[in-house]
KOLBA-69813 format. One record per residue (C-alpha): residue number from 1; x, y, z. Coordinates in Angstrom, 2 decimals. Example, Ala and Ser with C-alpha at 12.3 -4.5 7.8 and 13.67 -1.06 7.14 Angstrom:
<pts>
- nr / u / v / w
- 1 / 12.30 / -4.50 / 7.80
- 2 / 13.67 / -1.06 / 7.14
</pts>
This chain:
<pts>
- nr / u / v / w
- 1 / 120.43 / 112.22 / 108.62
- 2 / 119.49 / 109.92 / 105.83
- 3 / 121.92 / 106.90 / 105.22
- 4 / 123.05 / 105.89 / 101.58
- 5 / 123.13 / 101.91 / 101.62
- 6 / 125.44 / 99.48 / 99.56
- 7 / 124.44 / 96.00 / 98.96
- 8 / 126.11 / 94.61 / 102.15
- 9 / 124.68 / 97.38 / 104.38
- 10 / 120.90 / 96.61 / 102.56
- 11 / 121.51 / 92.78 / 103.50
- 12 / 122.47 / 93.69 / 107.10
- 13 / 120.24 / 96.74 / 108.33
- 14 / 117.18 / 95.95 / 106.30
- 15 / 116.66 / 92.04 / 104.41
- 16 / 119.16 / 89.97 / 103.19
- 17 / 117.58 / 88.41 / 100.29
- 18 / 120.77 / 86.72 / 99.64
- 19 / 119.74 / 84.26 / 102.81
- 20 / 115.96 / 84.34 / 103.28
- 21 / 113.33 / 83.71 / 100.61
- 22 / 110.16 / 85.25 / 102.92
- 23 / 110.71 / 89.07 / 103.87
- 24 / 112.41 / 89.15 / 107.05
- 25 / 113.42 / 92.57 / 108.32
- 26 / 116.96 / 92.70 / 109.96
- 27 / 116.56 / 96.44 / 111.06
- 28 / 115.49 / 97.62 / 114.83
- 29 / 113.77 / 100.70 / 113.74
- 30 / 110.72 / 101.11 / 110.85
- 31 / 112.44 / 102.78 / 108.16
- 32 / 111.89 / 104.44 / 104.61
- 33 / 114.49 / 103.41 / 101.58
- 34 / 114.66 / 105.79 / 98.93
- 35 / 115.03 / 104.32 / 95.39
- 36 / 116.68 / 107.41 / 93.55
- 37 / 119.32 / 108.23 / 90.60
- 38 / 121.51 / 111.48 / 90.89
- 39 / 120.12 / 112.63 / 87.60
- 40 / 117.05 / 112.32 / 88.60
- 41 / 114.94 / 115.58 / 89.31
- 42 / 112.29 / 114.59 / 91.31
- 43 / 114.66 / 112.45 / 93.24
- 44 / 116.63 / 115.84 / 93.89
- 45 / 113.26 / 118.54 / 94.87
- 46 / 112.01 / 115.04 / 97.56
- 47 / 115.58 / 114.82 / 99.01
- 48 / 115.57 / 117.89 / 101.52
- 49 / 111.68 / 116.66 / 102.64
- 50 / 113.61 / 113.05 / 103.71
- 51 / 116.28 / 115.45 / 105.10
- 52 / 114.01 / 117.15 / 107.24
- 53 / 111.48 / 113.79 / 107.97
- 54 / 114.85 / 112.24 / 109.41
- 55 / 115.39 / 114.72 / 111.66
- 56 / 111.63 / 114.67 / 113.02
- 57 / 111.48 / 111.02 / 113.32
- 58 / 115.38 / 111.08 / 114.54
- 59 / 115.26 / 107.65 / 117.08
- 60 / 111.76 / 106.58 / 115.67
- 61 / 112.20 / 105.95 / 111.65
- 62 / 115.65 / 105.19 / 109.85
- 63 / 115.53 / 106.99 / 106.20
- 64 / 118.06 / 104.88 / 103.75
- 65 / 118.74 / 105.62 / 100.00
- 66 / 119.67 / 103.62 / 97.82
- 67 / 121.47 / 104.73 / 94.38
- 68 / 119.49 / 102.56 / 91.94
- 69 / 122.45 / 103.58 / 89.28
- 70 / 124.87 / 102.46 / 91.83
- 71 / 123.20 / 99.18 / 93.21
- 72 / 121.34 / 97.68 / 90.26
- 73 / 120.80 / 94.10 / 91.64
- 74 / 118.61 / 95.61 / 95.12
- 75 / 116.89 / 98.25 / 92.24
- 76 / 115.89 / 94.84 / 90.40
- 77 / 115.72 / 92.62 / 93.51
- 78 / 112.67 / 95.18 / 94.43
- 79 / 110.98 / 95.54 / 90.92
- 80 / 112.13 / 99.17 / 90.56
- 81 / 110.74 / 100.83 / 87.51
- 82 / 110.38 / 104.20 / 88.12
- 83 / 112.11 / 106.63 / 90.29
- 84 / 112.13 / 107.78 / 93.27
- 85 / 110.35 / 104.50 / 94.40
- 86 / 110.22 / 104.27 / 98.21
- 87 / 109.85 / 101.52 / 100.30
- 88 / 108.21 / 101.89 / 103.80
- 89 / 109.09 / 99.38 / 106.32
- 90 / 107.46 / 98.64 / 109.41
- 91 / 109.06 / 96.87 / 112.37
- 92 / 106.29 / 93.57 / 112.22
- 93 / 104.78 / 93.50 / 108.70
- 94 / 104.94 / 93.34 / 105.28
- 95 / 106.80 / 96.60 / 103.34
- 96 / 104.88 / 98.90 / 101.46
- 97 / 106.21 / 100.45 / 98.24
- 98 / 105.32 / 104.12 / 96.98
- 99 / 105.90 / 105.80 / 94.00
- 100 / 106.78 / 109.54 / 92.96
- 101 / 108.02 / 112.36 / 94.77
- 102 / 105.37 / 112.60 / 97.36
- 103 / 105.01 / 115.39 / 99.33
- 104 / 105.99 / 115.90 / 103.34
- 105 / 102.43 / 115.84 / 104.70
- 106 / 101.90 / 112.54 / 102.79
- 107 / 104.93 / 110.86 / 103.56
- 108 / 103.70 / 111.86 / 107.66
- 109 / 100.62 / 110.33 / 106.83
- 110 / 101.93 / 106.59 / 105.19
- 111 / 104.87 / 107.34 / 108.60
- 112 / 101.79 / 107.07 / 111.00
- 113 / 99.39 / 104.73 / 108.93
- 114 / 102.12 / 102.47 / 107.70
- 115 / 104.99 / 102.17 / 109.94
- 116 / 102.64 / 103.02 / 113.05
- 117 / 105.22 / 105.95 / 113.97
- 118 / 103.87 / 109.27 / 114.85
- 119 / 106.14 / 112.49 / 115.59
</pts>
């Protein structure tokens, strides 16, 4: 199931920017943040495919969201512009960000190229 974060959960589970300047990841697992707004539509049809992408990877990949609405600072601490944003984030290097509501068999794909993760 996917996880909603808060500011303190963000700074404990994935990089608190609050204490390093270089991108450190906190978390044990690769995982996928979800920039999204509830009145967002394409936010709304891509939340089901995370759903479902959480439940394949279930032990492998963490899936986060994070309510840009809600948590304006991490939206802006990430350059957030356009939503849904997401954020792919491998276990030993640097995060990759994605825009739009991409669908499942691409989100696989950057799951196995990006985070090295495959089903």
């Amino acid at each position: 199931m996917t996880e909603l974060l808060t500011k303190e959960t963000f700074l404990e589970k994935v990089f608190n920017f609050e204490k390093n300047k270089e991108w450190k990841f906190e978390g044990e697992l690769p995982c996928i943040i979800d920039f999204y707004a509830d009145w967002c539509g394409p936010c709304k049809m891509i939340a089901p495919v995370l759903e479902e992408l959480s439940n394949d990877y279930e032990g492998k990949v963490n899936i986060y969201k994070v309510d840009t609405e809600a948590e304006q600072e991490l939206a802006a601490a990430f350059g957030i512009r356009s939503i849904p944003s997401m954020l792919f984030v491998p276990k030993d290097a640097d995060p990759q960000m994605a825009q739009g509501a991409l669908p499942k068999h691409q989100l696989e794909q950057i799951i196995n190229d990006v985070l090295s993760v495959s089903k």
